[in-house]
C-alpha positions as CSV (number, residue, x, y, z in Angstrom):
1,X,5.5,-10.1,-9.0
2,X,5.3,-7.1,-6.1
3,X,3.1,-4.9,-5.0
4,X,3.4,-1.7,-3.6
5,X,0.4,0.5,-1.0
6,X,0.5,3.9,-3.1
7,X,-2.2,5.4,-0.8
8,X,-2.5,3.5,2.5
9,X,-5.3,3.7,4.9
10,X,-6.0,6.5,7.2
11,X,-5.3,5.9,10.8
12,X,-4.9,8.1,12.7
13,X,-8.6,9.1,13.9
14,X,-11.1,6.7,15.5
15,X,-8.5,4.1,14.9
16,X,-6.2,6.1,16.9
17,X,-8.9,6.8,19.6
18,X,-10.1,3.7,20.2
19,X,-6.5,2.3,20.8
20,X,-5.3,5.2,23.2
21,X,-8.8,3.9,24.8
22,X,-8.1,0.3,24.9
23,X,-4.4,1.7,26.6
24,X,-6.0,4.2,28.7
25,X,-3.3,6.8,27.3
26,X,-4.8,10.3,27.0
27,X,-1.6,12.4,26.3
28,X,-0.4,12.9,22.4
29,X,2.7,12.9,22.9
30,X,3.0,9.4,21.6
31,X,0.6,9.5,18.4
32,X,3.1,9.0,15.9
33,X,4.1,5.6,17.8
34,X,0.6,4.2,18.3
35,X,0.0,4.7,14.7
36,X,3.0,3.3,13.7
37,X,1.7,0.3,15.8
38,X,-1.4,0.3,14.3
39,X,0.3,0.2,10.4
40,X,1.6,-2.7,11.7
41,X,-1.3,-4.3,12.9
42,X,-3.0,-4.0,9.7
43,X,0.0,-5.1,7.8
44,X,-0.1,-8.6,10.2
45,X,-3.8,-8.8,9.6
46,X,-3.6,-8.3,5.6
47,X,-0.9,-11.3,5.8
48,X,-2.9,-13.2,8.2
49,X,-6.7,-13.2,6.3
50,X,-4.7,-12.8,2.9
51,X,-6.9,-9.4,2.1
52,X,-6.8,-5.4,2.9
53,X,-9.1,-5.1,5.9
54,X,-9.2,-1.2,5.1
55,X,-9.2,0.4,1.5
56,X,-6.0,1.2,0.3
57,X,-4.8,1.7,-3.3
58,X,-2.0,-0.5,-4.3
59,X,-0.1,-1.0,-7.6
60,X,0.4,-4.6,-9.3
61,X,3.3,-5.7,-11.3
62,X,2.6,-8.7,-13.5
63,X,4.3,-10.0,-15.8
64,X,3.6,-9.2,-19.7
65,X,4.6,-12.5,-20.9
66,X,1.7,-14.2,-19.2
67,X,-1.5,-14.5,-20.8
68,X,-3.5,-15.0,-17.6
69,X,-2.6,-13.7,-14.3
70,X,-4.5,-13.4,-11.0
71,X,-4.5,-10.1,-8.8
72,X,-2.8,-11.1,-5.5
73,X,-4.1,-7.7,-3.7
74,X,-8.3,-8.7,-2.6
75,X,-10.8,-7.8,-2.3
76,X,-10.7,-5.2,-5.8
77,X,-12.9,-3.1,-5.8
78,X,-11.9,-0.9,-8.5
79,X,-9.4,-0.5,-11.3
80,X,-7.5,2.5,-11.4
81,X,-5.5,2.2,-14.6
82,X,-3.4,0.1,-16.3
83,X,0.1,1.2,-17.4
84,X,2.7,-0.8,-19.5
85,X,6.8,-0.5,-17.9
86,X,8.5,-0.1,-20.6
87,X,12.3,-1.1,-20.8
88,X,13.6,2.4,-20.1
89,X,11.3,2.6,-16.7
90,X,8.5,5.1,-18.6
91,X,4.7,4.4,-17.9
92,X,2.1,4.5,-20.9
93,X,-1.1,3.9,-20.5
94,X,-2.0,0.5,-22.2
95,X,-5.1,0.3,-24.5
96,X,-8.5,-0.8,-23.6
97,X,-8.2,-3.8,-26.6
98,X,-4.7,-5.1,-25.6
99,X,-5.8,-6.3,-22.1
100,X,-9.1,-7.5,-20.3
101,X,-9.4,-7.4,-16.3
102,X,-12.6,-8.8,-14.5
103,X,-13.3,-8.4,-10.9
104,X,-15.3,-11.8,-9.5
105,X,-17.7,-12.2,-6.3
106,X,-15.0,-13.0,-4.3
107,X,-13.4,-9.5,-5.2
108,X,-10.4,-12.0,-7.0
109,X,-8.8,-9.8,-10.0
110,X,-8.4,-11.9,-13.3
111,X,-6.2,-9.9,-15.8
112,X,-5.8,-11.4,-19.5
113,X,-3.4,-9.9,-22.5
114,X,-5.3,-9.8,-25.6
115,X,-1.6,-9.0,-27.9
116,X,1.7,-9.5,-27.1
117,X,3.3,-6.7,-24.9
118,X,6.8,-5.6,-25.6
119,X,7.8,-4.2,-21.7
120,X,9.3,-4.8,-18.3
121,X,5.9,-5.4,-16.4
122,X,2.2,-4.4,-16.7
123,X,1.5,-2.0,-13.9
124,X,-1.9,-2.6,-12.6
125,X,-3.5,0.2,-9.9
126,X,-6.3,-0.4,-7.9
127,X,-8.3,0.2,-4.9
128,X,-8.8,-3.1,-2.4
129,X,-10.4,-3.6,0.7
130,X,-12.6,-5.0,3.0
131,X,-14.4,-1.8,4.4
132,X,-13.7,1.8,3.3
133,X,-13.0,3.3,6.4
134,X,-12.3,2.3,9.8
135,X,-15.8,3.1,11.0
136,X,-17.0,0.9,8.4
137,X,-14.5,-2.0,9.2
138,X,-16.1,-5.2,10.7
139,X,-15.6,-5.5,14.7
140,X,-14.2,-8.6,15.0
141,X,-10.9,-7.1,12.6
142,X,-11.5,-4.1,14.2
143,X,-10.7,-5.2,17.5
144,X,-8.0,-7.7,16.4
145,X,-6.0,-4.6,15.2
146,X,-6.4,-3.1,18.6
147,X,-5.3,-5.7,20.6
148,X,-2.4,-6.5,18.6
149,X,-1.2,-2.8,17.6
150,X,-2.2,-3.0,22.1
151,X,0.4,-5.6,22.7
152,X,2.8,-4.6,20.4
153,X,3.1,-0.7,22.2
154,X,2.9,-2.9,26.0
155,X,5.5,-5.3,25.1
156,X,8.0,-3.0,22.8
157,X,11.0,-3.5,24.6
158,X,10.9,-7.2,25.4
159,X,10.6,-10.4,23.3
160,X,7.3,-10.7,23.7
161,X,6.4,-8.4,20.8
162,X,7.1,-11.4,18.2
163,X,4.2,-13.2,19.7
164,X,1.2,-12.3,17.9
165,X,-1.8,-12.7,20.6
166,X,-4.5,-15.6,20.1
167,X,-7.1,-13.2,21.0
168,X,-6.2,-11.3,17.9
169,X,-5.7,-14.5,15.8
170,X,-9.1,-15.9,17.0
171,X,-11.0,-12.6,15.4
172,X,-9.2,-12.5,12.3
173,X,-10.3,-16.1,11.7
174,X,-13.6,-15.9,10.0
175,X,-12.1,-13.2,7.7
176,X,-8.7,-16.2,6.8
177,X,-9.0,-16.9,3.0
178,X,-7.1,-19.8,2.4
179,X,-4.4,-19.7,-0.5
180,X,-3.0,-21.3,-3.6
181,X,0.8,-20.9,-4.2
């Protein structure tokens, strides 16, 4: 089932800096863009290492007629709440003995009903990432994002922007968790 970023990650300081650095740009009149470019950056790396780099807090659907489901959003790091969809759209808090949810080493989410659920989905909200803040966020994904959110501002207008650059690919590597569909 979907998930949805509820509170994304904050870009526009030293990430923004350091990327109007890396252009040599030192006008604003072109923030909004470069940040824009830098959403998408993260959102490329995300799919590409198959976890948040930076925290963000992101709602789960599951389903509630599976017993067992896995937490596609990693690495948890904490869970938020856990709200039933009922037919009619309305969240309700669901009860601490009618579901358990444990958090492993490799920050994989494991959520189990304990009683059968009567609703569209169980929404599950949590806080994932790699590193809480950009300043905190490794250097090799660090400067992945940069190059890429880099090439896609140089090469906006041309057909070169759906080429993702090795140099960014060949940072992101050691972060790539391989997985299981």
């Amino acid at each position: 089932m979907p998930s949805d970023i509820v509170v994304p990650a904050d870009l526009g300081g030293l990430a923004l800096s350091e990327l109007k650095t890396w252009l040599g740009i030192t006008r604003s009149q072109e923030d909004a863009l470069l940040v824009d470019f830098l959403e998408a950056s993260v959102s490329q790396c995300q799919a590409y290492i198959g976890q948040s780099p930076l925290d963000v807090t992101v709602e789960e659907y599951l389903s509630p007629d599976q017993e067992a489901s896995l937490i596609q959003s990693r690495p948890a790091k904490e869970i938020q709440s856990v709200q039933l969809l009922d037919h009619n759209g309305n969240r309700n808090p669901m009860a601490d003995d009618t579901y358990e949810i444990e958090i492993d080493e490799n920050g994989a989410a494991h959520f189990k009903i304990l009683k059968k659920l009567d609703g569209r989905a169980i929404v599950v909200r949590l806080r994932v990432g790699i590193a809480p803040k950009w300043e905190t966020l490794p250097a090799t994904l660090a400067q992945g994002i940069i190059r890429l959110a880099g090439h896609l501002y140089r090469y906006r207008d041309r057909n070169e922007v759906d080429k993702m650059p090795p140099s960014a690919i060949n940072l992101w590597q050691i972060w790539r968790r391989p997985r299981l569909l």
